[in-house]
N, C-alpha and C positions, 0 to 999 in steps of 0.2 A: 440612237433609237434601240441598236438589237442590245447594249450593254441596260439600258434599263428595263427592256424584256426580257432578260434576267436578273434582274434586282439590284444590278449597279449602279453605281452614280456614273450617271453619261460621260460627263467631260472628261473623266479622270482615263478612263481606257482611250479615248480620243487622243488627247496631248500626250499621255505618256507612253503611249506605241509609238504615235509620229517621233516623239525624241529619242526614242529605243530605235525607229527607224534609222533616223539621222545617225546616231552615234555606230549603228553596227553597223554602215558606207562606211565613214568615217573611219576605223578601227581598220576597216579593210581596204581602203584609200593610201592610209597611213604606212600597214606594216606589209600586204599584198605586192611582191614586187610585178610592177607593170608599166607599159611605156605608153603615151598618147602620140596618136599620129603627127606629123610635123614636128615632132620633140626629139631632142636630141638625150635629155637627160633623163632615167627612167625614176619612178618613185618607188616609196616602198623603202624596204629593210636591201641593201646590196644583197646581191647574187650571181651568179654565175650564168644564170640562163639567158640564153641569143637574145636578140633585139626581137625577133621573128616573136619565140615564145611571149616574148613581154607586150609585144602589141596585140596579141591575141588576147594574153590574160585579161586586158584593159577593158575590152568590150566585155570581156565571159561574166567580169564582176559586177557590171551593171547589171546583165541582163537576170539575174538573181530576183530580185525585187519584182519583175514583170512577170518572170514565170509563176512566183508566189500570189499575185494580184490575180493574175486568172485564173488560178488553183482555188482560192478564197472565195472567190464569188462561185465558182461552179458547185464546191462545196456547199455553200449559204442555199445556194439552188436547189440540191440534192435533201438536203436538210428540211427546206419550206415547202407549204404545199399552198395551193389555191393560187391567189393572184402573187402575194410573194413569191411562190415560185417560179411564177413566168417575169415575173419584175426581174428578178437576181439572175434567170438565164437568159434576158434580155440584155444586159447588164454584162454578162461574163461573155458572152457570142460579141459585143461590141467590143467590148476589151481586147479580148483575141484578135478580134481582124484587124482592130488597128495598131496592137502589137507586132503580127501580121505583116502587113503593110509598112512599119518602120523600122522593119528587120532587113528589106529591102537597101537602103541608105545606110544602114548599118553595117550590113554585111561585107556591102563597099566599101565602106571607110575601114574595112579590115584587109578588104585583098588586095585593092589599089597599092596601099603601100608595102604590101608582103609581096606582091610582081616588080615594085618599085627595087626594092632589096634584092634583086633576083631569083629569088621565086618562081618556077613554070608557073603559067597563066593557069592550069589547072588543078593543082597542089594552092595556089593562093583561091580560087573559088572554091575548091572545098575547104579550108582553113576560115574563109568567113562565113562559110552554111555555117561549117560547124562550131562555130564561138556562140550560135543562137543555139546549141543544146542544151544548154541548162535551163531555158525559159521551160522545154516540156517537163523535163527532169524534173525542177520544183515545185511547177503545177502538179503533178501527176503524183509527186511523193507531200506537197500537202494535202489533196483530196485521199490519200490513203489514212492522213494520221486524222482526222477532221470528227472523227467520230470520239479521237481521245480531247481535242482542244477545244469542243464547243464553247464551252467557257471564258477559253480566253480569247474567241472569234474576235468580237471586238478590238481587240490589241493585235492581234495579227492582221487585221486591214487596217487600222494606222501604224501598225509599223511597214506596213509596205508604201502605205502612201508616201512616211515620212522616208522610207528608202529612195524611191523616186523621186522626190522632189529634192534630195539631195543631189540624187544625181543631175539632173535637172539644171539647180543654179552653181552648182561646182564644175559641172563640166560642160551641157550641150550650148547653154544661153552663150560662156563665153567664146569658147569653140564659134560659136556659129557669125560669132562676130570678129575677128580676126579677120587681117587683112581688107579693102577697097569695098567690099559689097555685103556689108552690115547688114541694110534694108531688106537684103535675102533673106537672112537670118531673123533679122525681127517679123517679116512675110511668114516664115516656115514654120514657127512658134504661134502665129493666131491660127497660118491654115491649117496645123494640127487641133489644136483646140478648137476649132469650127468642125473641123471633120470628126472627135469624140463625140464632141454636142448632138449632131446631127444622128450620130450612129448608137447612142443612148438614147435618144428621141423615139429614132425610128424603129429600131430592137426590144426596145425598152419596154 
């Protein structure tokens, strides 16, 4: 809708952000050296840095695309006035808490296994705060450039879409199913998407 309130052809900033999304995870999946938790083998281009740094990097590069998603709409909001604008900061206030909220589980799947390694128990709780810094970082540094990229607004919210939903089915869905209690995992994927629903609904 906002690509042909500027005069573009809708689908084409749609699809080709999402695959711009997918491809720049992708790119940095590929050549990003970083470890996932319970792995033994790290991905990425070889290097030299600890296990420690590489499970770190792992989360920092997902969380890239979320910090962007909430930067985009806060921006959209910043930009719109009238009912669009309480729509888009209903919209971005939702996003956030519930980025929020699974930065929580996140943060854990980063200290757990950094105390695991030997890690002080407080040296690994600030290692997973802080792997969720880049989420304000990209918010905060796309709401500064938002005034040069209205144009390609459109493309910068599917490419973030398409960022996260890479991460999404590359990493959480399988993840989540690994080992004896699957049903968790397919549980944890609707009650998050009940809990967005609700929280776009009610924000919204």
């Amino acid at each position: 809708e906002q690509a042909e309130e500027l005069g573009q052809i809708g689908w084409i900033p749609a699809a080709g952000g999402f695959l711009l999304g997918v491809a720049f995870l992708l790119a940095l999946d590929t050549f990003l050296p970083h470890l996932h938790p319970e792995e033994d083998q790290p991905e990425g281009i070889q290097t030299s840095w600890k296990r420690t740094t590489l499970l770190v990097s792992a989360v920092t590069l997902h969380n890239i695309p979320e910090g962007m998603s909430v930067g985009l709409l806060f921006a959209m909001a910043a930009q719109a006035s009238g009912a669009a604008a309480d729509a888009y900061l209903g919209m971005a206030f939702a996003l956030a808490l519930g980025m929020g909220l699974q930065n929580f589980p996140e943060g854990a799947a980063v200290s757990l296994p950094l105390a695991r390694e030997g890690m002080s128990r407080t040296k690994a709780f600030a290692m997973g705060s802080l792997s969720g810094i880049v989420e304000p970082i990209f918010g905060i540094a796309v709401v500064l450039v938002s005034g040069w990229i209205t144009p390609f607004m459109p493309w910068m919210l599917a490419f973030a879409a398409g960022a996260m939903i890479y991460v999404v089915v590359e990493e959480l869905i399988p993840e989540a199913h690994l080992g004896e209690h699957s049903n968790v995992g397919t549980l944890g994927v609707i009650a998050g998407f009940v809990l967005m629903m609700v929280l776009d609904v009610a924000l919204g």
